[in-house]
N, C-alpha and C positions, 0 to 999 in steps of 0.2 A: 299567213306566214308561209316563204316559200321555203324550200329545203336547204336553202344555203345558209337561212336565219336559222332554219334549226340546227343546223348542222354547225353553226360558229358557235352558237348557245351553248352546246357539247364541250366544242373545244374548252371554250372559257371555261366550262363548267371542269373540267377535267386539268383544264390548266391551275386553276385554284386549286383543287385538289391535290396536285404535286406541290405546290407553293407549300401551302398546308404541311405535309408527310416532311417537306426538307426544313421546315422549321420544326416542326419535332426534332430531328436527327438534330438538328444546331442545340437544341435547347438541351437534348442528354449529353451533350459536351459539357456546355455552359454545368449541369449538374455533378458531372466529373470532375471539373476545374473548383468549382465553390467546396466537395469533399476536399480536395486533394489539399485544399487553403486552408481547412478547419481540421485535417487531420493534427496539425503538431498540438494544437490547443485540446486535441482529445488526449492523446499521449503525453501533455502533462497534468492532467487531470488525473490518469491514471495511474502515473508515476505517486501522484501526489498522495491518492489512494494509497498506494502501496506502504509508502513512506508511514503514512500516519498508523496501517497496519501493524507494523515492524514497531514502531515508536511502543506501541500498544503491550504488543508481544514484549518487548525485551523487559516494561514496567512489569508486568507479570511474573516475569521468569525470575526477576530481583528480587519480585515479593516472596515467590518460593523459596530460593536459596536464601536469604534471611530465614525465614520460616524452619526450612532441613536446618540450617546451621543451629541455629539457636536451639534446635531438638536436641541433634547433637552434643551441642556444649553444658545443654540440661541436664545430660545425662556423665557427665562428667570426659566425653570423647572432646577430638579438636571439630571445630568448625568449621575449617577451611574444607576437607575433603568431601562431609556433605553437601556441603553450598555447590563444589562443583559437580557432583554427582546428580543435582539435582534438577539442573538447570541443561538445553541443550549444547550438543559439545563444540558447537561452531559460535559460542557468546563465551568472550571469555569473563570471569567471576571472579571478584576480588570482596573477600569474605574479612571481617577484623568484629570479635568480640570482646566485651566487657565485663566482665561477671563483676560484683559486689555483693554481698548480701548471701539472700533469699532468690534472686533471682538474674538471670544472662542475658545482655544483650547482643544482639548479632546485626551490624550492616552488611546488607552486600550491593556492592556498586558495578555496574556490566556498564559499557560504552554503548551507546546503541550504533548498531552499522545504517550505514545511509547506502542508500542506490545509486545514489549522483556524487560524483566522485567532487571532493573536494569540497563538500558540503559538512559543518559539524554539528551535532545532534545534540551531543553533550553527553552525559551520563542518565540511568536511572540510579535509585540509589532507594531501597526502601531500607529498615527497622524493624525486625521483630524481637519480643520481648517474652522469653519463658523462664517459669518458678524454677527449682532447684530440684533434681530429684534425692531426696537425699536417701 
């Protein structure tokens, strides 16, 4: 082998080597370009998460405010001001009790708010049911 064989052996050998290194660099492109593509599909996953959070929460909050109200009307007070005392002050509450008897019912129905504007949720709306105190 004379030294020019060795010596072009190098090159080559070194020339692959760069080949090699700038397909790397291409390929964390290509891996910025494939995020940058499946980013909106993570942020409506996210969104969607949220949403279904919120959904969650505001059934809760209706079950409370039913729950205060009806304590309330148990006790012979109005309804309405516990329900919304009860509940956080950014859902708004719309409270309607029934007494007969022995014992008071109390709805209360909140909107649930949506993230995506123009989206409608609909309402929660739970029931609860307390004896009389006489």
């Amino acid at each position: 082998m004379t030294h020019d064989d060795r010596r072009g052996g190098l090159r080559r050998h070194r020339d692959h080597g760069r080949h090699r290194d700038c397909g790397r660099h291409r390929d964390r492109g290509q891996v910025a370009i494939e995020y940058l593509g499946f980013l909106p599909v993570l942020l409506i996953v996210a969104l969607a998460g949220v949403q279904l959070g919120l959904i969650a929460y505001t059934a809760q909050q209706a079950g409370t405010a039913a729950r205060a109200g009806a304590r309330s009307a148990s006790l012979g007070e109005a309804a309405g001001p516990a329900c919304a005392v009860a509940v956080s002050d950014w859902l708004a509450t719309d409270c309607r009790g029934a007494g007969g008897g022995d014992e008071v019912t109390v709805t209360a129905t909140i909107t649930i708010p949506s993230i995506v504007p123009g989206w409608d949720f609909g309402q929660a709306r739970k029931t609860a049911t307390m004896p009389m105190d006489h």
